[in-house]
C-alpha positions in Angstrom: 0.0 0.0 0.0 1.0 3.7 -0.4 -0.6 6.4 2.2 -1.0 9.6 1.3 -1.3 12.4 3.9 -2.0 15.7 3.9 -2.5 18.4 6.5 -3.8 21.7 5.7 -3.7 25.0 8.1 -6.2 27.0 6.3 -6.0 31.0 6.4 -7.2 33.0 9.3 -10.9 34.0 8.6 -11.4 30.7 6.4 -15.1 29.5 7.5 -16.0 26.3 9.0 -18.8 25.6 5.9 -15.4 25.9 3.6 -13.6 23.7 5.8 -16.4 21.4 6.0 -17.2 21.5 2.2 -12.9 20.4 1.5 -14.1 17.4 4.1 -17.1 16.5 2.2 -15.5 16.9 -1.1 -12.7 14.6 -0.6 -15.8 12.2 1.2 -17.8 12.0 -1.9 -15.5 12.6 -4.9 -12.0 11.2 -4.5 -13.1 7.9 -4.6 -14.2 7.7 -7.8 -10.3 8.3 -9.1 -10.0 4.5 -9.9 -6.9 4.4 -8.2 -7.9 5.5 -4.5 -8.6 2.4 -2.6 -9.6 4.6 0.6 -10.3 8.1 1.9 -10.6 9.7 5.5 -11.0 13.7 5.6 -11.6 15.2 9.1 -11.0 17.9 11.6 -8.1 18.0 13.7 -8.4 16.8 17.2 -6.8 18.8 20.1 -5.2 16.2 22.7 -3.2 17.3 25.9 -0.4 15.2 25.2 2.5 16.8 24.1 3.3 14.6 21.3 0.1 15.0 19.4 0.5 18.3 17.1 -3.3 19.6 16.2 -2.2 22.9 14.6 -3.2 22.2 11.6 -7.2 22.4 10.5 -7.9 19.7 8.0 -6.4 16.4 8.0 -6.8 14.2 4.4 -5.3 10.3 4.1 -5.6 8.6 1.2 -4.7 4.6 0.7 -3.7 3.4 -2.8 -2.4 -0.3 -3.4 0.8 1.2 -4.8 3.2 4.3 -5.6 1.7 3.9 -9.4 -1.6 4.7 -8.2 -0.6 7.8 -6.7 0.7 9.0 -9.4 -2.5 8.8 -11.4 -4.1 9.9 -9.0 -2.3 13.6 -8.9 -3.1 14.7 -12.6 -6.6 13.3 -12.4 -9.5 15.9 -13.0 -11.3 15.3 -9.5 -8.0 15.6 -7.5 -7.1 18.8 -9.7 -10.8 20.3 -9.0 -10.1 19.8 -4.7 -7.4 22.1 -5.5 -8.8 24.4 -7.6 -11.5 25.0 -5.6 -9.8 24.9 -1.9 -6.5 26.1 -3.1 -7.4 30.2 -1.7 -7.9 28.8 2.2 -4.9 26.9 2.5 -2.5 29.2 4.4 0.2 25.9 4.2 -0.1 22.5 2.9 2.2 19.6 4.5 2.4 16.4 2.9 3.3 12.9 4.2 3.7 9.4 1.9 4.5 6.6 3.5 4.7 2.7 2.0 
């Protein structure tokens, strides 16, 4: 498998229907890339323990079998829509892959 994270700190002012509609976006639409074999979008939690970091806002993961099907996944027209559409909240963008 290939995991795909990405945390998003959106802008100051951004408002929680924006933040919610990125969530329900990546809910409904990403999986229909044929390559995405699993989505989670959600809210970041705040935890008193010191090693959890829950600065950022919005917190994506998405599961393909391999590095291949990330790669289609990038260029494809529903993962190139998220960002045109979300792209003007997002104050950073931090990206994690793992296999």
């Amino acid at each position: 498998m290939f995991i795909h994270v990405v945390l998003f700190w959106c802008k100051s002012g951004t408002s929680n229907e924006a933040k919610q509609a990125m969530i329900d976006y990546a809910h409904k639409q990403m999986p229909a890339i044929p390559s995405v074999r699993h989505v989670w979008a959600g809210k970041a939690v705040a935890s008193a323990r010191d090693v959890v970091d829950s600065s950022y806002d919005i917190g994506l993961c998405v599961v393909f079998d391999d590095q291949a099907g990330h790669d289609q996944y990038q260029p494809h027209p529903v993962h190139e829509k998220f960002v045109q559409l979300f792209k003007s909240h997002w104050d950073r963008v931090r990206v994690f892959d793992y296999k």
